[in-house]
C-alpha positions as CSV (number, residue, x, y, z in Angstrom):
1,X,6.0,79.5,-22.5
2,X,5.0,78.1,-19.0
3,X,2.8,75.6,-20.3
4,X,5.2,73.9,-22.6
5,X,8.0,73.7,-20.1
6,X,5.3,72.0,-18.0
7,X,4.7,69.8,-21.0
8,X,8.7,69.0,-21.0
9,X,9.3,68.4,-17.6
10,X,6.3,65.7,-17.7
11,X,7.7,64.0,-21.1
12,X,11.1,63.7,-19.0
13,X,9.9,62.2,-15.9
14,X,10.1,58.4,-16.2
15,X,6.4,56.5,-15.7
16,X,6.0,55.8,-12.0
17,X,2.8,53.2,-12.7
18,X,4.5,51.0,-14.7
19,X,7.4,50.0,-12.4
20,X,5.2,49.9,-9.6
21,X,3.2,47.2,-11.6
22,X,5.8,45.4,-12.2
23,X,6.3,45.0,-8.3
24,X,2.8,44.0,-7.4
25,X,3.1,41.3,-10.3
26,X,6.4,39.8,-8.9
27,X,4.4,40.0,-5.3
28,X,1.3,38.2,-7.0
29,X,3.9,35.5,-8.5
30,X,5.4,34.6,-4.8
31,X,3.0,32.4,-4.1
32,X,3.3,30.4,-7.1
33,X,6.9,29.4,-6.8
34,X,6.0,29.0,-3.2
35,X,3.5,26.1,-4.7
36,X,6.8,25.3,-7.4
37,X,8.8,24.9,-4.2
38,X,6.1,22.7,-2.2
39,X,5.4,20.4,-5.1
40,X,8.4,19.5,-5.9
41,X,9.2,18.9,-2.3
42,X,6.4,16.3,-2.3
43,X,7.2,15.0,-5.7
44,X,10.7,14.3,-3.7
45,X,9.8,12.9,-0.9
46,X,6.8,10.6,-2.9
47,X,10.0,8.9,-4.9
48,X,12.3,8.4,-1.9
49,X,8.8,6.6,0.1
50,X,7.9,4.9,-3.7
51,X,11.9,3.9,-3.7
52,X,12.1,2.5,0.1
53,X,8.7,0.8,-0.4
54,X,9.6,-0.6,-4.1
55,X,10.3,-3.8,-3.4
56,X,7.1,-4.4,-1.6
57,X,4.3,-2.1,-4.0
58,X,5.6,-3.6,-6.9
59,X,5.3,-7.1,-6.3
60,X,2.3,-9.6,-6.2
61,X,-0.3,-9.0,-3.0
62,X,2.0,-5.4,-2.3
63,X,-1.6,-4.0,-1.0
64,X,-2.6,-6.7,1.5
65,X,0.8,-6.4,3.0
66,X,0.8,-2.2,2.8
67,X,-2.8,-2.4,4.0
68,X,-1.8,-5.0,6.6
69,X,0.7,-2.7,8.3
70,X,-1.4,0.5,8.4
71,X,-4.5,-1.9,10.1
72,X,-2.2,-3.2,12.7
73,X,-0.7,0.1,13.1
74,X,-3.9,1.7,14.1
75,X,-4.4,-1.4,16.4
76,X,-1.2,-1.4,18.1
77,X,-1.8,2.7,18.6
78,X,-5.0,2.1,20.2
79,X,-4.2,-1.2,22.6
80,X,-1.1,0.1,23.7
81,X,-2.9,3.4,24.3
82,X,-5.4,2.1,26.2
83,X,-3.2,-0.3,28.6
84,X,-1.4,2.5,29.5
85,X,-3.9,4.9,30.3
86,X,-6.4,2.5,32.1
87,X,-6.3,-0.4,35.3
88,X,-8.6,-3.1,34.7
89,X,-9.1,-7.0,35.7
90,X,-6.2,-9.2,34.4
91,X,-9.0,-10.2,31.7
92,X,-9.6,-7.2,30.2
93,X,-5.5,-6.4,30.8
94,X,-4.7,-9.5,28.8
95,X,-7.3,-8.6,26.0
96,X,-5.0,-5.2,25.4
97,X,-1.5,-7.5,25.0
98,X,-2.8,-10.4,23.7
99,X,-3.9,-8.3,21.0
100,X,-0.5,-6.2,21.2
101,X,1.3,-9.9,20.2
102,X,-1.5,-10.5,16.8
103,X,-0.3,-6.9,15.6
104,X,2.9,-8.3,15.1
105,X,2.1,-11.5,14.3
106,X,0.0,-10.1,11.2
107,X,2.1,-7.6,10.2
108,X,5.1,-10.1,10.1
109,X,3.3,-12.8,8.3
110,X,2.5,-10.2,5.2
111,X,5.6,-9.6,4.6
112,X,6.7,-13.5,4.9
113,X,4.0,-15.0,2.7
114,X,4.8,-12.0,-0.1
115,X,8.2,-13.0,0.1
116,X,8.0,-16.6,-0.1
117,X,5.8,-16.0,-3.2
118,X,8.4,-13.5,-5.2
119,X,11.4,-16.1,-4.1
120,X,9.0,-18.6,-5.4
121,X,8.6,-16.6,-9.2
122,X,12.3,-16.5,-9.2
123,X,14.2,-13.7,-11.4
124,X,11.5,-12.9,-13.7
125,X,9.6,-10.2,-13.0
126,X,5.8,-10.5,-12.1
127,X,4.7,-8.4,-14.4
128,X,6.3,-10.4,-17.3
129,X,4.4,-13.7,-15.3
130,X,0.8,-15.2,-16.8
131,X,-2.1,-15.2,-13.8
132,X,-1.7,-18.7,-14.4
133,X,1.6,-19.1,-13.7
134,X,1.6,-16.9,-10.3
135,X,-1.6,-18.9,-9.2
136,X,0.1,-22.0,-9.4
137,X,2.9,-20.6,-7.7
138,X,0.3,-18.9,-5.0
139,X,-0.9,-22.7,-4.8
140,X,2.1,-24.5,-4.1
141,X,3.1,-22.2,-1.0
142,X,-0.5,-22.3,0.3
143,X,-0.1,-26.2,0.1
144,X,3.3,-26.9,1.1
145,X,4.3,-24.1,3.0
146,X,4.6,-24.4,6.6
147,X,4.4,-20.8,7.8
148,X,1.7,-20.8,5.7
149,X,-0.1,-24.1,7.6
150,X,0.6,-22.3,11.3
151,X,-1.0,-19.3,10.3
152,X,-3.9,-20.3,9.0
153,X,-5.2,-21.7,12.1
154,X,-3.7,-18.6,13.9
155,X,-5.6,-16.4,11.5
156,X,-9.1,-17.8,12.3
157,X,-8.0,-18.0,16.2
158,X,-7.2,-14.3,16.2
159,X,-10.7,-13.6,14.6
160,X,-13.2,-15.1,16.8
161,X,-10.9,-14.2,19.9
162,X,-11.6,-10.6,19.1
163,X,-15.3,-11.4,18.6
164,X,-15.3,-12.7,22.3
165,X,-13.4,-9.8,24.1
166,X,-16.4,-7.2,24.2
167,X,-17.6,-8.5,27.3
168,X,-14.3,-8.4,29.4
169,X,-14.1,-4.5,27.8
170,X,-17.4,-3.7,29.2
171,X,-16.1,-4.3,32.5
172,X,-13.8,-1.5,32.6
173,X,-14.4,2.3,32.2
174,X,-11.9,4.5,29.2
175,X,-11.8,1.4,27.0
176,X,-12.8,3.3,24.1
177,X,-9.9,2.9,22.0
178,X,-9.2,-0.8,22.7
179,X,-13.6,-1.4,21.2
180,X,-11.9,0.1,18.1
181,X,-9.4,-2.3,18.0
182,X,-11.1,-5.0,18.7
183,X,-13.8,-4.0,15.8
184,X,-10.9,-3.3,13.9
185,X,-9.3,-6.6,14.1
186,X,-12.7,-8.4,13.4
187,X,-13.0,-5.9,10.1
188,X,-9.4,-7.0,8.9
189,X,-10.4,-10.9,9.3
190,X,-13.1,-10.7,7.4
191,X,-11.4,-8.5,4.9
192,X,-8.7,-10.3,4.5
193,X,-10.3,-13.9,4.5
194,X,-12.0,-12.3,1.2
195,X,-9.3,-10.5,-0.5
196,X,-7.6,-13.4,-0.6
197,X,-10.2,-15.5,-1.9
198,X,-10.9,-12.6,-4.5
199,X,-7.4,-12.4,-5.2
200,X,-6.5,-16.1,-6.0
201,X,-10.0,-16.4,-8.0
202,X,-8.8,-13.2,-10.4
203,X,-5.6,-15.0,-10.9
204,X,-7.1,-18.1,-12.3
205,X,-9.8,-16.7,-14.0
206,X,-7.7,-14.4,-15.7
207,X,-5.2,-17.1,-16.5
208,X,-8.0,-19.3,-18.2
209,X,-8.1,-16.6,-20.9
210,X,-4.6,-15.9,-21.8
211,X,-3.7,-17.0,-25.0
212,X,-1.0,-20.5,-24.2
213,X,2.5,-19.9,-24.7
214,X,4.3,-21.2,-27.6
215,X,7.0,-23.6,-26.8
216,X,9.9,-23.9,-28.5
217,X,10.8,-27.9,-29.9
218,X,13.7,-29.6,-30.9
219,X,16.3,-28.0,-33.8
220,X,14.3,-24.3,-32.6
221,X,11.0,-25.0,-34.5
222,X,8.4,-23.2,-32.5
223,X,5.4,-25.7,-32.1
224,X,2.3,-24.6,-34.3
225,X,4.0,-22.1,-36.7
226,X,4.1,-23.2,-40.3
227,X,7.1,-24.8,-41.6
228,X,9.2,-23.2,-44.0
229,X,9.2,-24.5,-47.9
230,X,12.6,-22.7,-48.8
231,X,10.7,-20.1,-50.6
232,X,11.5,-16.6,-49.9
């Protein structure tokens, strides 16, 4: 009969919906391994910074001297910006290179004082290190560190210079960017004068909590642990 060849040749014919499904899911899954693909791009590219940057992050004061280089960064952008793009008195001029020479200055000194303090803890790792022991460390280069001395009074100059340079800006029209440096520089002085304040306080305080180590004596006895009566 008609109708059941009709109803053969549609039990024959392979489902069309079904495959076509399956396409639109593949489609809708494209932009997933797309994500797949970016992520671990990132996650790739996060290790090799994490890996060149190591040495510095993982180390005692790694944020002042990571937070030192972006500030100076953005000041360097801006002065150097600025000097080239505008003609002013040789005041104002000097304002944009003398501050130009403190990016550097800055910048350099983080890294120096951070070093001096890991070549300071020696071998052992900081994060093996009492607070106490890497503030008394900390204390020694701040007292008998001669980088340390010069910079100091370099510190405080480059502060209240930038507080003074306003006026000599005013002067001279498209100085917009070198007022953010300048506000920029005064921001970092203070920050800094207080991180580091905050920074050495922590490490003492924390230290005046931590449990003493026990020292070994003489013959390997380990000072305030019971002695042994030969009893098992």
């Amino acid at each position: 009969a008609p109708s059941q060849s009709i109803a053969l040749a549609l039990a024959g014919s392979p489902p069309s919906c079904p495959s076509a499904m399956i396409y639109i899911c593949k489609a809708a899954c494209m932009p997933c391994k797309a994500c797949s693909t970016c992520s671990k791009s990132v996650n790739e590219c996060c290790a090799w910074v994490s890996n060149l940057f190591g040495h510095i992050t993982q180390n005692p004061l790694g944020g002042y001297v990571i937070g030192t280089w972006c500030a100076m960064g953005v000041v360097l952008v801006c002065m150097a910006y600025t000097a080239s793009k505008v003609t002013c008195d040789e005041p104002t001029m000097a304002v944009f290179y003398v501050d130009i020479g403190l990016t550097g200055v800055h910048s350099g000194f983080a890294y120096y004082i951070q070093r001096q303090l890991v070549y300071a803890l020696g071998d052992v790792p900081p994060n093996t290190m009492s607070h106490s022991e890497i503030a008394a460390k900390a204390r020694h280069i701040m007292l008998h560190d001669i980088g340390f001395c010069l910079y100091f009074f370099l510190f405080g100059a480059s502060f209240f210079y930038n507080c003074t340079v306003f006026d000599d800006l005013s002067t001279c029209d498209g100085t917009g960017p070198a007022w953010v440096a300048a506000a920029l520089m005064i921001f970092y002085g203070f920050g800094i004068f207080n991180y580091v304040i905050c920074w050495f306080a922590c490490q003492c305080c924390c230290g005046a909590f931590e449990p003493s180590k026990q020292q070994p004596a003489a013959g390997g006895v380990i000072m305030g642990a019971p002695a042994s009566d030969g009893r098992q």
